[in-house]
C-alpha positions in Angstrom: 8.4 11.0 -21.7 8.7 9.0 -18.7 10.4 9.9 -15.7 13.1 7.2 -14.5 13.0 8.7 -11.1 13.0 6.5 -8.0 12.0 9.4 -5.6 8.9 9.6 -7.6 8.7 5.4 -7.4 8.3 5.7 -3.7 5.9 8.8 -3.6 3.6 6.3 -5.9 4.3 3.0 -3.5 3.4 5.1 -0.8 0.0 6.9 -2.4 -1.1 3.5 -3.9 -2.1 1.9 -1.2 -3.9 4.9 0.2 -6.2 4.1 -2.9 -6.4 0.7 -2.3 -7.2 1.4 1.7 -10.0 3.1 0.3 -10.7 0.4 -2.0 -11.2 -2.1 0.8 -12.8 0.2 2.9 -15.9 0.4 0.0 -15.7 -2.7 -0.9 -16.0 -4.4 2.2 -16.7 -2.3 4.9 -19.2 0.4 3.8 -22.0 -0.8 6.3 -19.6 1.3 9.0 -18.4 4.6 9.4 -14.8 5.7 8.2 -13.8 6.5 11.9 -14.9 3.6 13.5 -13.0 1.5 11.3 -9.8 3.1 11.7 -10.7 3.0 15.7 -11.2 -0.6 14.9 -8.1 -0.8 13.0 -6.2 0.6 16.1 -7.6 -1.8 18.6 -6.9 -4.8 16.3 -3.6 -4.8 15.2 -3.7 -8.0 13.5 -6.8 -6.8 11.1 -4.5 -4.1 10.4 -2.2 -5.9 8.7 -4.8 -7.8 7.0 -6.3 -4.5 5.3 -2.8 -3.2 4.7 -1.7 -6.2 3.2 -4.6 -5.9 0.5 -3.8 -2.4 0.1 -0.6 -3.0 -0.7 -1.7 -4.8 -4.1 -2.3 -1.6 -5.4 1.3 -1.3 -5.8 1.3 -4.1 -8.3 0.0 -1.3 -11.0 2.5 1.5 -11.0 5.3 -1.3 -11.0 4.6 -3.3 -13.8 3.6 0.1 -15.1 6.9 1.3 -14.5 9.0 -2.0 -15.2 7.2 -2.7 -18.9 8.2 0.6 -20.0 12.1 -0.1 -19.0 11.6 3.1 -16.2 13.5 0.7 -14.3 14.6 3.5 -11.5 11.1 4.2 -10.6 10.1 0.7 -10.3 12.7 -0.2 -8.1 11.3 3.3 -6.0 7.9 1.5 -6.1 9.6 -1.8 -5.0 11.3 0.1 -1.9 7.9 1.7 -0.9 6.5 -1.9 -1.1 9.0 -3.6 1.1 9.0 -1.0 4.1 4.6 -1.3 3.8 5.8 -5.9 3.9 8.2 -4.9 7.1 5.1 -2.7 8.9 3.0 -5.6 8.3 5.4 -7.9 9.6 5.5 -5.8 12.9 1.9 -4.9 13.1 1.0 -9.1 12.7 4.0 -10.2 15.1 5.1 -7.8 17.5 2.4 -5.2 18.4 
């Protein structure tokens, strides 16, 4: 049985992208150490919010994951998770 649980929505919007960090990290970044990417990350606050902005398309799984399967309550968690990762990126891109 699914859980209809939007606490347990947001703990998944929030680990997703963790994934999909580490996603783009391998994908496109492996010639260069973990640290000195995330050092890189801090200096460049605009390329931040390009990497979280593809990390955050992990989040598409859990929620359509979620929403097919009528566990409406945890998509909507996912959906909340999602939206406060679209207003970081908003600051990171236009105010930092």
């Amino acid at each position: 049985m699914l859980k209809n649980n939007a606490l347990l929505g947001f703990v998944l919007g929030i680990l997703a992208p963790v994934f999909g960090f580490l996603l783009v990290f391998v994908l496109l970044h492996q010639d260069i150490p973990l640290g000195a990417f995330l050092n890189g990350l801090m200096l460049s606050h605009t390329n931040a919010a390009k990497v979280l902005s593809l990390s955050i398309l992990t989040n598409l799984i859990p929620f359509f994951y979620y929403f097919n399967r009528k566990a409406d309550q945890t998509a909507k968690g996912v959906l909340s998770a999602t939206i406060l990762f679209a207003l970081l990126i908003l600051l990171l891109k236009y105010v930092w």
